[in-house]
Every structure is written in structure tokens, then in C-alpha cells.
N, C-alpha and C positions, 0 to 999 in steps of 0.2 A: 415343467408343466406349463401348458399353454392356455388359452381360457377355453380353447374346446376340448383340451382333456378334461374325461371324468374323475370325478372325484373316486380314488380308489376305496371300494367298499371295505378292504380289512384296515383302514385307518381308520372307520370311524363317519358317521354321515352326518350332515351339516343340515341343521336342525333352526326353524326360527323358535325358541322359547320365549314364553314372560317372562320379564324383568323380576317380577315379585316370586319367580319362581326359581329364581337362580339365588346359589348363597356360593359362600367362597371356601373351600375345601381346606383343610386340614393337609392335603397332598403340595398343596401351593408356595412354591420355596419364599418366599416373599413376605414376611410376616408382617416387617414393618415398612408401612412409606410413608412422607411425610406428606401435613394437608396441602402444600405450595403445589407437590406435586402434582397432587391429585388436582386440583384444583384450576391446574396448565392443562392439566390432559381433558379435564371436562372442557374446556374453553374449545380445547381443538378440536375435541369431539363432536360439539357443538357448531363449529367452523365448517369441519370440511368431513365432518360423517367418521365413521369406524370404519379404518382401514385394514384393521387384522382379527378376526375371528377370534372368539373366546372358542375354549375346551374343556369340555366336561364330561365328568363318570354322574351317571345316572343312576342313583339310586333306586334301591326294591321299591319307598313311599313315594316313586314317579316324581320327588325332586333332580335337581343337576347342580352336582357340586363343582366349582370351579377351579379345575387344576392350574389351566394355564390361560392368567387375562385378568388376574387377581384388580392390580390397577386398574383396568378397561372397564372392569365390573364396579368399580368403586364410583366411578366417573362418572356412568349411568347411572347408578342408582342419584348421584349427586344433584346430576342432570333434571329425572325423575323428581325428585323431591322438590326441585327449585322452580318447576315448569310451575305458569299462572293457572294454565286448565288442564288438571293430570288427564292423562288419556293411556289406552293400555297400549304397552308396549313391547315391543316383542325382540327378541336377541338373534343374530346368526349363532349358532355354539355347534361345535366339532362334537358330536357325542359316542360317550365309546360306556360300554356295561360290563368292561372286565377291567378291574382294576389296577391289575399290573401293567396294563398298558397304559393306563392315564394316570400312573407312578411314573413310566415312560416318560410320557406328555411334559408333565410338570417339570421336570429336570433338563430335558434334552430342549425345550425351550430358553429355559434360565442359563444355560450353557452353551446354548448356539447365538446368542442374541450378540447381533456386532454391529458397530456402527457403520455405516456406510464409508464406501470408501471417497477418496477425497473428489474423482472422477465423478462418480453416481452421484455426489452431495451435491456439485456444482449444476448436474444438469438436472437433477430436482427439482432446487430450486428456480432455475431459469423456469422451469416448465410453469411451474405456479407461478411465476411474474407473468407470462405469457396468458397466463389464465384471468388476471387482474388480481391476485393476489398480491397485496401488500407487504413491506418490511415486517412489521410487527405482526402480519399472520404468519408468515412463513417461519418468522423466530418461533410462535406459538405452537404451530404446528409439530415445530422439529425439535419441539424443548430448546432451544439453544440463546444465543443473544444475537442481538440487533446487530452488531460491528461485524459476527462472523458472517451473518448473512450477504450485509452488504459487500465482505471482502469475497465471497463464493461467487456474487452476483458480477461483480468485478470482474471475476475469472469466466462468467457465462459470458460475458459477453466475447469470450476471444472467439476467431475462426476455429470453427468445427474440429481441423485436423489436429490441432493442439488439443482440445482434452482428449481426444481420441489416443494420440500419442504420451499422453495422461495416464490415460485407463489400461493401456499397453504395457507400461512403465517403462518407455523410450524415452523420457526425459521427465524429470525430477518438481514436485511440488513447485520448490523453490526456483524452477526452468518458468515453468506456467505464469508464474507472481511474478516473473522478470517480464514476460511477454504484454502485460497489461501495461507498460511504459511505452507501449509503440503506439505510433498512429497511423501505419504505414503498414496494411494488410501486406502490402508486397512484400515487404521487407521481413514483416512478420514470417511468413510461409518458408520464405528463401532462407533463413535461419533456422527456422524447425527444421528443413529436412539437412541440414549442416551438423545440426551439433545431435540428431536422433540417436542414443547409446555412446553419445560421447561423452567422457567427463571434460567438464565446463561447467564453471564457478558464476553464483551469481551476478558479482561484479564485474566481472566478462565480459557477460551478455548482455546486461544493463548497457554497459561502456558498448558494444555493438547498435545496439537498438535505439543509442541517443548517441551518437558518435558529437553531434555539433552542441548539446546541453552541455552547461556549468554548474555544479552541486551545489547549493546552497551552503556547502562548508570554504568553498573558494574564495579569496580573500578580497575580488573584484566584489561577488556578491555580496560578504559579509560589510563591505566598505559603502556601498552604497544602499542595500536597504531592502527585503524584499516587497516593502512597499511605496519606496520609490518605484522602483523597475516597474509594478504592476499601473501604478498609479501614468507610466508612463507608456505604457501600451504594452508592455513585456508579457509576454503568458508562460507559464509557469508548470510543470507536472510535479503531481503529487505519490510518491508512492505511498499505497494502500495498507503495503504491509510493512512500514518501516517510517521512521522520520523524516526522508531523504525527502528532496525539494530541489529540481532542476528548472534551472532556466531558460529555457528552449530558445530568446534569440541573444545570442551573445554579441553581436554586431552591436544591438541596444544595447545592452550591458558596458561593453568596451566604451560607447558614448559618454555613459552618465557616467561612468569611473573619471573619467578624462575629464568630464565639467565639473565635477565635484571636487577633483584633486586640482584642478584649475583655479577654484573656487575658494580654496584652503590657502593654496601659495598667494594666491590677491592680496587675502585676508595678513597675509605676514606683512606686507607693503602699507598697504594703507589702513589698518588696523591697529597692527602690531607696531609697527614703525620703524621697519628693517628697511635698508639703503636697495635690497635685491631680492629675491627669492628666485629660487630654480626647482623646479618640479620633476623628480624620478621615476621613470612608469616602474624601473624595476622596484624588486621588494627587498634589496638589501643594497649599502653604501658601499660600492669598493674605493678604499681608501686609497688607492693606488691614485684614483679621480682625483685626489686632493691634492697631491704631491706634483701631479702633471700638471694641474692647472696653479701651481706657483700659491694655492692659496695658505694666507696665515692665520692660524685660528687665535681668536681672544677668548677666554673665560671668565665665567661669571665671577665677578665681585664677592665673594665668601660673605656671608654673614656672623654677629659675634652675637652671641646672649647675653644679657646682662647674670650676676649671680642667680636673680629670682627668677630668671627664667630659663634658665640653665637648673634649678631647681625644679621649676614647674614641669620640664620634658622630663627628666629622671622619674617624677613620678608619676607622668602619666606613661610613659614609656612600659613600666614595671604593670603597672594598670592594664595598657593592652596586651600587654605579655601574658596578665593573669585570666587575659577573657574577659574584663569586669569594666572595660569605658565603653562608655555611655558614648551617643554621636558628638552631642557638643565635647567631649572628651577629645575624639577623631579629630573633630575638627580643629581645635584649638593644637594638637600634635599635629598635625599636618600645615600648620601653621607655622609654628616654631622648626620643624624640620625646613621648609622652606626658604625659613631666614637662615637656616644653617646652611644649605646648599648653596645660598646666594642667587643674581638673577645679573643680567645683563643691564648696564646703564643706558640710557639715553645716547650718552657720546658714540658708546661702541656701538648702538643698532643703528646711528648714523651713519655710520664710514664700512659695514660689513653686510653680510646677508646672510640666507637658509638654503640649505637646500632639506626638500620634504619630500616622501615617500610613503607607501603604505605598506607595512611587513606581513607574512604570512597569515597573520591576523586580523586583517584585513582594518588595524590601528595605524594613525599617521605616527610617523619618525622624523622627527624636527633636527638635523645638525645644523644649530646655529652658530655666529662669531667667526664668518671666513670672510676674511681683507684678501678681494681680488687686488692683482698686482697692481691695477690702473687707481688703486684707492690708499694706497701705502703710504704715498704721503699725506694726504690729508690725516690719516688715522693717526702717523708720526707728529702731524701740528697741533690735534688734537689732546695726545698725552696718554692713548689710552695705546697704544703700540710702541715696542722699546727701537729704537735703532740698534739694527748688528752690532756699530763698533760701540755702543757705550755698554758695560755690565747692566743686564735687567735688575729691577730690584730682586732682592731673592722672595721666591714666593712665600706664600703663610704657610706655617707648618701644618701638617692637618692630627695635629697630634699638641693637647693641653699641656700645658707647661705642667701641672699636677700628676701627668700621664708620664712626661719625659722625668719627673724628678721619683715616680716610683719605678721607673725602670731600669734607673741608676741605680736607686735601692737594692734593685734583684739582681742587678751586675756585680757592684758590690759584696754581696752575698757571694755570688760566686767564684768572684777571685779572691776574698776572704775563704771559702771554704776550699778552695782546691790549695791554698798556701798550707792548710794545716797538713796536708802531704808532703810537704817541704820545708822540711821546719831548717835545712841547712840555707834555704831562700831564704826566709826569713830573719836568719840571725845576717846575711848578708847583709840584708837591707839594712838592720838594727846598727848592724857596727857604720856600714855606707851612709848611714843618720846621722850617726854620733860623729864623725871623722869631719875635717875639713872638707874631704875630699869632696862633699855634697852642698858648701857652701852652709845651710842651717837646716837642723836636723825637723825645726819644723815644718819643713816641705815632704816630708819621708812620715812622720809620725807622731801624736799626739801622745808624747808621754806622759801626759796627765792619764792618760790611759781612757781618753775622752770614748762616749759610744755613737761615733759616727752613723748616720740611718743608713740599713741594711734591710728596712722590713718597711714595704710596700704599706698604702695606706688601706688598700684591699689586699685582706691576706688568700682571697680562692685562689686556688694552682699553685698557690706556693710553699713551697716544704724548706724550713727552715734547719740550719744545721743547729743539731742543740748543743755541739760545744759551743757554738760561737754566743753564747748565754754567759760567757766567762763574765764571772765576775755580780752576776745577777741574782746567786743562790739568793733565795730569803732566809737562809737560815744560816748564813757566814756570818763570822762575830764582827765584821764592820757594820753587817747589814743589818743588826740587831742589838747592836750598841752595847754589846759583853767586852769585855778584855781577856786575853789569853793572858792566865796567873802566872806563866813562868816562860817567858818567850825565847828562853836558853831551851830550855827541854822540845819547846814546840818546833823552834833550828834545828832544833840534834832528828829528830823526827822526820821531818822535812826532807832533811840529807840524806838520813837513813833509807829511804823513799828510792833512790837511784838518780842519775845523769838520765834516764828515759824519763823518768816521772817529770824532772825539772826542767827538761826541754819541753816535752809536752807543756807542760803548764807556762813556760815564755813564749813557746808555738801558738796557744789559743791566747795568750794577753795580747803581743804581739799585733798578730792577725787581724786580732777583734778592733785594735785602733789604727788600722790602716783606713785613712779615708780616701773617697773613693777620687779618683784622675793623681792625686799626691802629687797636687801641681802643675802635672803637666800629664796631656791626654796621651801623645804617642811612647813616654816613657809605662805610664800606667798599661795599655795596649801590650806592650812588651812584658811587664810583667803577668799579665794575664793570659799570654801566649805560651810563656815560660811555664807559667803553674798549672797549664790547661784547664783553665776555666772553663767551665759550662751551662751556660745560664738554665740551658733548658732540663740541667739536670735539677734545677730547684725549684723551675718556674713554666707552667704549661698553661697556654693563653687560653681564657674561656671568653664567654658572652659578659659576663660581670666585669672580671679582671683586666681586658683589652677590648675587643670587638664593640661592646656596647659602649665605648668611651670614644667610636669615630664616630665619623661622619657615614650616610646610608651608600656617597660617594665613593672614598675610602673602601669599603666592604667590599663593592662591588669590584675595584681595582684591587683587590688584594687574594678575588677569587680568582678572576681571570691568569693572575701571577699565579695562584698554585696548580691551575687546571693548564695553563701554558696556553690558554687563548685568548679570541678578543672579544669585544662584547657581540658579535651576534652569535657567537652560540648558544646553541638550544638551553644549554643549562646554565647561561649567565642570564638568557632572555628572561628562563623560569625562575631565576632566581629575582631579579628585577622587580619582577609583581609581588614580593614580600615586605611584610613590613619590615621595620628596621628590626625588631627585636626580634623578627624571624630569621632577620639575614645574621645576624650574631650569633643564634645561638646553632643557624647552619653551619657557621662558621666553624665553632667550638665543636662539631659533630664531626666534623671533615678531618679536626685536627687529631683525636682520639678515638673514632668509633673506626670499626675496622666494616662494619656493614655500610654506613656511610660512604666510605671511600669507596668499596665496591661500587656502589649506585651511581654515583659520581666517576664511575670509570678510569680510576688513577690509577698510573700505571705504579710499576711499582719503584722509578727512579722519582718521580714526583711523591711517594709515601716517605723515601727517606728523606728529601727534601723538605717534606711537612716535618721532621721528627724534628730536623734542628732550624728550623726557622725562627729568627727572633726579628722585631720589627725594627726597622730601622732610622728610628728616632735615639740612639746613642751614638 
């Protein structure tokens, strides 16, 4: 219909009524709306007039009831009521005097009502900006909110042929919300008529329309700052419809990354008080660098706790484990881990240097403690570099003396429990005790029948064998201070019992006082070779039992060893931003969870690897 078609007479003739004459029909699907609503609609209505005709059956008492326009009707009246000087007012209304038809009306309206399409919404709106229509009339207007307006208004502004190719559905909403990133009408055009019915992904086209911008998630930009870069003449696009944020001159960009990272490596010189620094544009160290240029690395000087504070990390450690530290908590743990870590001395940052870099992260990456070759001797007069020909000292163990003496306990155990399968070993050993042939039987066994330690000082992961309790019943008559009244009859007994019963029972005495190396470490080795001992068949490492008892250092070499890589991969990287008690009890998840290792991507020669690993502080 055009505006000089007539109105078809068998629909019904378009009537101006009074307002006080019109009521709201019984036929009107609409029963409830709220007052927000009505109350937006009067505002528009008041704005920019009544844009769609009310419909009404006219009644025999020459009222007009309102089938369809329910809301519209509410509005004026609203309108009506709130005006300073009432004046009479008058309605357009569609009127029809046969009821099945404006039963019709009512329906077919409530049922045809559709939103605009996304084409027509855009160039709506443009039309009322063009009109001097404002953001918050045009929200008013169309019911909707401020942001989608502005995002429509965003899209009005493109060249004409784009919503056109819109409204056609030759390229896709999300084609249009890509085109608003360009500033280059040419460029614009020349792509619409490319990708017209082609599939092609947002980020495609985007990556087309900004070929020379750098995304805000790029680590040059995340490194130096979106508002450095602006602050330094940089300009910037913003997408409308998403978070993204590109930096349109990257030439600036490339600059301030280079003064900045410039600016870092200074700071290790004269700052920090390192002998060199060398500055990486790339974002990862190939070590291979390290080996060619002859360099030798020093490491941080370890730190030691004293007991109380070796006390004090234990409990705040379990504290942030639990959710429940406080900052000064944080702080004071990130302290003491620190000291644990150790740091570089004065001497060594004299005679060595860094090299630094920014990683995908757009975070610097410091490898310090590398003695170029031209510095090797000084480093050697210094004391803090060992010469080739002399033995280094051997390093710190990274593993508690309290740590290595429960680990013997669960070795122990083990070569203890795999003997009681051998009980003809055993009696070897026993007689190999007693004989000359061993020199003194006290290197081989404690026939006092001593209880050498076999049980860790934390017992999680560890399953203890319960014969090896020989001799510990609480209710044996030594252990209870009784006397056997005829110890002829309890012999006869005994005997009665069998050659199985009475090896068994020499089998776990036996056993149970074997202490642990019996002298000498590669004789004991060979016994436990013999007996096939299996630590991990009694003992499976968690965050408590092992893991939480190293260093945050440690963890992280101990991942890399199960995962078979080095530290810049992705999931040593992710694991690095953990706290300690996160990375333990990762640990402990890696070792026994079978979704874990999935996630973790182990194959499955490194799961059986995981299954018998024991650490190697024995």
C-alpha cells in the first residue's frame, strides 16, 4: 500500500474519535502490561506522535471498543490525564461494526507484530538522527536501550551498498559489525562486492579491513600500555560490538616496545647491579643461545629457615590452601618462600649478566647469572665459579633431611614387606648373620629383635603392611605382663602349628629387624633387587606426604620431568602462576587422577612412568 492508495472500504474506515470515547475491548489479547511500559510509550507518543492507528468495533450505544491498540489507548489516555490544560481530543481508529471481524483485528495483529529487521532498524534509526533526533529519543521511541542504538547508529553510518547487501542477505549481521572497523570507504566497497554470498568469518574480515592494526591482546601492546601508546600519539579502534581494541600504528607501537624493553635491560645495569644485560626482541630464550655463546650460569644462593619459620610457612601455606590468608598473611608467605628460593649475591651480579625479554604475555622474563667467557676468570677469583679441574662443591640437597629420613622409612617398608615372600632369603640372611662368614651378625640384624623405623613421620599415601606389626599385638602375654602357666604345653602347641606356621612367624620377626642399608647401601640395593621391592607399592606421593615438603622450584622441575619438557611450555608456563600449594596438590592430581593426566596430555609411556616414580633423594 502506498500513501495514495485508498483505504479499502471492506477493512473498515478510519475514523478521528474522542479519547473519552474510546474504551479497551474485551476482544484485545493484551490484558496485562506493565506501567514502565505504558509509561515509555506515552513519552514516545508525546515525542514523535502516534505512528500506528488504534482499531475498533463500534458499538450499537455509538461507543468504540478497542480491539487492537490496547497499549496506544492506555498511553493517551495517560497522556490526556497528565496534560496542564485538558483539551478535547481526538483518535485516528480503524472502525469496523461487525464483530467477527475486529475478533479478526485483534488477533491477526497480536500475531503478525515483528520486530524489524536488523536492515530497516539501522536505517530507522539513521533517519531520526538525520531528523535531529537524539540517542535517548530514539531508545524512547523504539522501546529499546541506548547501547543498541548507538551500535545501529554505528552500522548507519556505513556506505549505503552494505545495508543494502544487508537487507538482501548477501552478507551476514556480523559481515556489517566487521565493516564499521574500516576507514577506507575504498577498501570498504572493494570487500563487500568479494565476500557478497560468500562464507567468511568475522575474523577474516576484520584481519582484511585492518591488515597493518595490532589487537589489544598482542603482547607488544599488552607490554607497553594502551595508554602509553595513546598518550604518545598512537590512535586506536574500538570495536562496538565486542572488547577488541586495535592499534592502527604499529611502527609507534614497535618504538615504545623497544624504549621500554630498553629501558628494563638499563635498569638490570645500573639499578639492579648486574656486570651486563642483553635485550631479546623475541618472546622466548632459545637455549641453544646459551651453549653458543660459551655462557656459564650461576644460581641463586638457596635460602634456609630457621625451625620458627619453617613453622610459620607450614602454616600459612595450609592457610592459603584453605582460602582463609589475609594479605599480610600473602605477604609475609611470599616472603619466606623467597628466602627459600634464594636470590643472587652481590659477587655473582658483579662478574655475570641477564638477558630479558617479553613472553606471549606481554610480562618480562629475566635469565639471570650468565658468566660470558671474557668474565670467567674474574668470576673464578671471586669464588663464586668452581674451576673444571677442581670437584664443585656438591650442591644443597633440595630435599629435608626429615624428608630423606621418611623416605628410607618407606624403602624400608618395602624391602621389609617384599622379604616376607621370601622367607628362604631370609633365613639366608639369618644363618649369613650368624656365620663367620659376615664378619658380625650385627651388620645383618638386630636380634634383639630391635623395631628399626619403617613408618614415615606423615603417614598419607602410605599403606603399611600389617604383618610387619609383629610382635606389637597389645594383647600378647609379654605385652601384658601375664605368664604362660605351662610353657611345655604352649611348645607342644606351637610345634603342633606346622614348619609353615613357624617360618612364617621367623619370616615376619626376621624381617621386621632388618634395618634399613644393613651396613652397607649397594649390598642392601641388591637385597631389595632380590626381593623386588616396591616402594610405590606402599607409598603414593601427595601434596602433604612429598610435594608440599619442596621447594615452589623443585615442583616446577619435577613437572617438566614428568611432562618430558622445558620450562616454556604452555602448561609449565600455566602452572608457574600457581601458588605453591597449588602446584602440590597439582602435583598429587597428575600422579593419581586419570582426568588430570588427560588434561595435561600425557601420553601414556609417561603415565606408566608416573606410576613408578620415586624421588630420588635415596
Amino acid at each position: 500500500m502506498t500513501k495514495q492508495d485508498p483505504i479499502p472500504t471492506d477493512t473498515g474506515s478510519i475514523e478521528l474519535v474522542p479519547l473519552d470515547a474510546l474504551t479497551l475491548s474485551d476482544l484485545n489479547p493484551r490484558k496485562s502490561v506493565s506501567d514502565a511500559h505504558i509509561d515509555t510509550l506515552a513519552a514516545s507518543i508525546a515525542r514523535f506522535g502516534l505512528i500506528q492507528n488504534l482499531a475498533g468495533l463500534r458499538t450499537k450505544k455509538g461507543r468504540v471498543e478497542i480491539v487492537a491498540g490496547g497499549c496506544r489507548l492506555r498511553a493517551l489516555q495517560k497522556i490526556a490525564a497528565e496534560a496542564e490544560t485538558p483539551a478535547p481530543v481526538t483518535v485516528p481508529v480503524r472502525i469496523t461494526e461487525d464483530a467477527e471481524e475486529a475478533a479478526i483485528w485483534a488477533n491477526a495483529e497480536n500475531a503478525a507484530r515483528e520486530a524489524l529487521t536488523p536492515a530497516d532498524e539501522i536505517r530507522a534509526f539513521g533517519a531520526m538522527t538525520a531528523k535531529g533526533a537524539t540517542v535517548p529519543d530514539i531508545a524512547l521511541a523504539f522501546a529499546t536501550s541506548e547501547a543498541r542504538v548507538y551500535q545501529r547508529l554505528a552500522l548507519a553510518a556505513l556506505p549505503a551498498p552494505v545495508i543494502d547487501a544487508l537487507a538482501a542477505g548477501e552478507i551476514t549481521l556480523g559481515a556489517a559489525k566487521a565493516f564499521t572497523l574500516s576507514e577506507d570507504a575504498a577498501l570498504t566497497l572493494a570487500l563487500l562486492e568479494q565476500i557478497k554470498g560468500q562464507p567468511i568469518s568475522e575474523a577474516q574480515l576484520k584481519s582484511a579491513l585492518t591488515p597493518e592494526a595490532v589487537t589489544g591482546s598482542d603482547r607488544r601492546a599488552l607490554f607497553v600500555g594502551q595508554e602509553a601508546y595513546e598518550a604518545a600519539g598512537g590512535a586506536i579502534t574500538r570495536d562496538l560490538f565486542s572488547q577488541a581494541v586495535y592499534f592502527t600504528d604499529p611502527a609507534l607501537l614497535d618504538d615504545l616496545f623497544d624504549e621500554r624493553l630498553e629501558a628494563a635491560r638499563a635498569a638490570l645495569v645500573a639499578d639492579a647491579g648486574w656486570l651486563w644485560a642483553e635485550a631479546k626482541r623475541e618472546p622466548w630464550l632459545n637455549y641453544y643461545e646459551i651453549d653458543q655463546a660459551k655462557l656459564t650460569r650461576l644460581y641463586p644462593v638457596e635460602g634456609d629457615l630457621s625451625d620458627a619459620e619453617a613453622e610459620d610457612y607450614d602454616r600459612l601455606a595450609e592457610m592459603c590452601e584453605a582460602g582463609v590468608l589475609d594479605a599480610d598473611g600473602e605477604a609475609r608467605l611470599a616472603d619466606l618462600q623467597s628466602t627459600l628460593d634464594g636470590s643472587y649475591t652481590e659477587d655473582q651480579k658483579r662478574v655475570s649478566g641477564c638477558l630479558i625479554l617479553v613472553n606471549q604475555s606481554g610480562e618480562v622474563e629475566i635469565t639471570a647469572g650468565l658468566v660470558r667467557p671474557e668474565n670467567k676468570d674474574v668470576a673464578l677469583a671471586a669464588g663464586v665459579l668452581t674451576a673444571p679441574d677442581r670437584p664443585a662443591p656438591a650442591p644443597k640437597s633440595p630435599y629435608s633431611q626429615k624428608l630423606r629420613t621418611d623416605m628410607q622409612a618407606i624403602r624400608l617398608a618395602a624391602v621389609q614387606s617384599a622379604l616376607l615372600a621370601k622367607p628362604d632369603l631370609v633365613l639366608d640372611l639369618l644363618a649369613f648373620g650368624l656365620s663367620e662368614a659376615s664378619g658380625s651378625f650385627e651388620s645383618l640384624f638386630d636380634l634383639r629383635l630391635g623395631r628399626p623405623n619403617n613408618v614415615p613421620s606423615i603417614e598419607d599415601g602410605f599403606d603399611r603392611e600389617p604383618r610387619l606389626d609383629h610382635g606389637l599385638d597389645p594383647t600378647a602375654a609379654w605385652q601384658t605382663g601375664t605368664r604362660v602357666d605351662d610353657l611345655e604345653e604352649a611348645f607342644a602347641a606351637f610345634r603342633a602349628s606346622g614348619k609353615k606356621a613357624r617360618n612364617a612367624v621367623l619370616t615376619e620377626a626376621f624381617a621386621r629387624a632388618l634395618p634399613d642399608q644393613a651396613g652397607d647401601e649397594g649390598f642392601f640395593a641388591a637385597i631389595a633387587a632380590e626381593a623386588k621391592a616396591d616402594i610405590r607399592a606402599h607409598w603414593t606421593p601427595t601434596a602433604e606426604n612429598f610435594f608440599s615438603r619442596v621447594s615452589a622450584g623443585v615442583l616446577t622441575d619435577l613437572l617438566c620431568t614428568f611432562l618430558d619438557c622445558d620450562t616454556r611450555d604452555a602448561r609449565v608456563v600455566s602452572f608457574g602462576k600457581l601458588k605453591k600449594a597449588e602446584k602440590a596438590e597439582k602435583l598429587e592430581k597428575l600422579i593419581g587422577d586419570a582426568t588430570t593426566q588427560k588434561l595435561m596430555g600425557l601420553t601414556s609411556e609417561q603415565k606408566d612412568e608416573l606410576a613408578i616414580w620415586v624421588p630420588d633423594c635415596l
